[in-house]
C-alpha distance (Angstrom), angle and dihedral (degrees) to the residues before:
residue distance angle dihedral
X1 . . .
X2 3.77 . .
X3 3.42 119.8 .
X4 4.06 97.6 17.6
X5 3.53 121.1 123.3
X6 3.80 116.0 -129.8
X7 3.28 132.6 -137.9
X8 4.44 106.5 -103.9
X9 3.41 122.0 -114.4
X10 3.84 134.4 -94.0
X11 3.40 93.9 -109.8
X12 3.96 130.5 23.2
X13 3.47 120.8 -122.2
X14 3.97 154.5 157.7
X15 3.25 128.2 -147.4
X16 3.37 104.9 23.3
X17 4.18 127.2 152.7
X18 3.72 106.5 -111.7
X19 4.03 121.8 -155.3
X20 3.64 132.7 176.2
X21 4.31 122.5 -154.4
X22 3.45 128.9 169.1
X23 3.75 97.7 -24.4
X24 3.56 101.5 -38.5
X25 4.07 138.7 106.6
X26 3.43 115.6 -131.3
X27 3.99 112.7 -166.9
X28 3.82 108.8 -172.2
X29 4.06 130.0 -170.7
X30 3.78 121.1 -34.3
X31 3.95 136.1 148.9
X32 3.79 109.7 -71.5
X33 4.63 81.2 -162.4
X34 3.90 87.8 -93.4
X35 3.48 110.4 36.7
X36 3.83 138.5 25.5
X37 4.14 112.4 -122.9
X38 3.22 140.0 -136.8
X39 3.46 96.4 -168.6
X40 4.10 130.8 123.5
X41 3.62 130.3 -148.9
X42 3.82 134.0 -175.3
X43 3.85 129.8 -171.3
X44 3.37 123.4 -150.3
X45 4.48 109.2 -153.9
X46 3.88 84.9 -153.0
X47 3.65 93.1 66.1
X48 3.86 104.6 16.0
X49 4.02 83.7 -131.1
X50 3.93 127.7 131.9
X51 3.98 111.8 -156.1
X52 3.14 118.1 -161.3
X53 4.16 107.5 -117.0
X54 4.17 122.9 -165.2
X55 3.89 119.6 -54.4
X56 3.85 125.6 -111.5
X57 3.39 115.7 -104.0
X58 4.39 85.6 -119.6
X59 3.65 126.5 44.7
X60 4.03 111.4 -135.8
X61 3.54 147.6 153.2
X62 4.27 133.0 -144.2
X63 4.42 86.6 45.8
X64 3.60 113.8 175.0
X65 3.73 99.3 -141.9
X66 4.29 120.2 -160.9
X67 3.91 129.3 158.5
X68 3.71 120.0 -148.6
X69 3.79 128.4 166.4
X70 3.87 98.5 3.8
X71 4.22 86.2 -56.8
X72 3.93 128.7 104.8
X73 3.55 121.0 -129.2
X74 4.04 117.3 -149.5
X75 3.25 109.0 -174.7
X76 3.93 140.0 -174.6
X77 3.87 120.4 -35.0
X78 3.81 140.4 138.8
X79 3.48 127.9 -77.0
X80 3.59 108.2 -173.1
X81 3.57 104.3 -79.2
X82 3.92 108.9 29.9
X83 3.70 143.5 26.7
X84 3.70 106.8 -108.3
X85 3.81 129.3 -129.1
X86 3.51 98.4 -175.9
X87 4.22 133.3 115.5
X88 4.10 83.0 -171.1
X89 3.68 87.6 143.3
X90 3.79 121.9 75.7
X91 3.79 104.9 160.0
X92 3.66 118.1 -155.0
X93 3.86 113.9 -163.9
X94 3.71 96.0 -167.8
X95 3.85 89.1 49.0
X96 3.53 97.5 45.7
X97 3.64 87.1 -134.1
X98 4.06 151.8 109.5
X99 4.09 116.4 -126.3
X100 4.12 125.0 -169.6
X101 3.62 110.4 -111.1
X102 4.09 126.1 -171.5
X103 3.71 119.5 -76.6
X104 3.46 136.4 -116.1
X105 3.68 124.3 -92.2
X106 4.28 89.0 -127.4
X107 4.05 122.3 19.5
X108 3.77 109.8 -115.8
X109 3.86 124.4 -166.7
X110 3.82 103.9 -152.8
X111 3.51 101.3 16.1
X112 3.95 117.8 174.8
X113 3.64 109.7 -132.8
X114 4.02 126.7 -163.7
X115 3.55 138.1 171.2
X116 4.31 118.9 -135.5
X117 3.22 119.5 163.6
X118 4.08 119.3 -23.3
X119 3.89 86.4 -35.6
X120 4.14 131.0 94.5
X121 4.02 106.4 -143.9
X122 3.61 127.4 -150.5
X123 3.76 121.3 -162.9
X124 3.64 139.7 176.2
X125 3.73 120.0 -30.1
X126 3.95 121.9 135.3
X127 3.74 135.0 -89.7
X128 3.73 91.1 -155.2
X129 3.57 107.0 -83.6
X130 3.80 106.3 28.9
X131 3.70 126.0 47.0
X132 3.81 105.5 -131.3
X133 3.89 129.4 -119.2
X134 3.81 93.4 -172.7
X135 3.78 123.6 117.7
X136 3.78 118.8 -172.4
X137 3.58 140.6 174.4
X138 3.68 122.0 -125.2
């Protein structure tokens, strides 16, 4: 789908995680300019619509996003007022629904995220004063 123009979002954000599965766009959390979310969006290319899908139980910003194995990782972030350590958010497309997952062993704001293999990696990000050189595998 280079070059086509696609339809915006629901809700404007930055920093948000960004997934793909199967042939859909996830969008997940972000910073609207006044509030962190804990919204989700996916967009479907055969309609050019985004639908708005269930909420995270957390709103946050700087998500590394990943999907492995039919599941969607959201991991780390900021919400506000800390750096976050958490993979709460496991979301299950077919289920319609978010899952906790275990947390990572340092919170990271920004973390990249990517999938190789049958692991989810986390890498770098920052846990508010240091900028982290830790990978991990989830």
């Amino acid at each position: 789908m280079c070059g086509v123009l696609f339809a915006p979002t629901n809700i404007t954000r930055s920093f948000p995680g960004v997934a793909e599965l199967g042939d859909r766009i996830f969008v997940i959390g972000g910073n609207d300019g006044v509030a962190f979310l804990n919204s989700i969006e996916c967009y479907d290319p055969h309609t050019n619509r985004w639908t708005l899908l269930p909420p995270m139980s957390r709103p946050r910003a700087g998500i590394g996003a990943a999907a492995l194995d039919g599941r969607i990782y959201a991991i780390g972030g900021f919400d506000g007022a800390a750096r976050l350590d958490i993979v709460e958010d496991v979301f299950e497309p077919r289920m319609n629904a978010w899952t906790e997952a275990a947390s990572l062993n340092s919170c990271r704001d920004g973390v990249c995220v990517m999938t190789y293999g049958c692991w989810v990696y986390a890498v770098g990000g920052i846990d508010g004063t240091i900028i982290s050189q830790h990978c991990g595998g989830l």
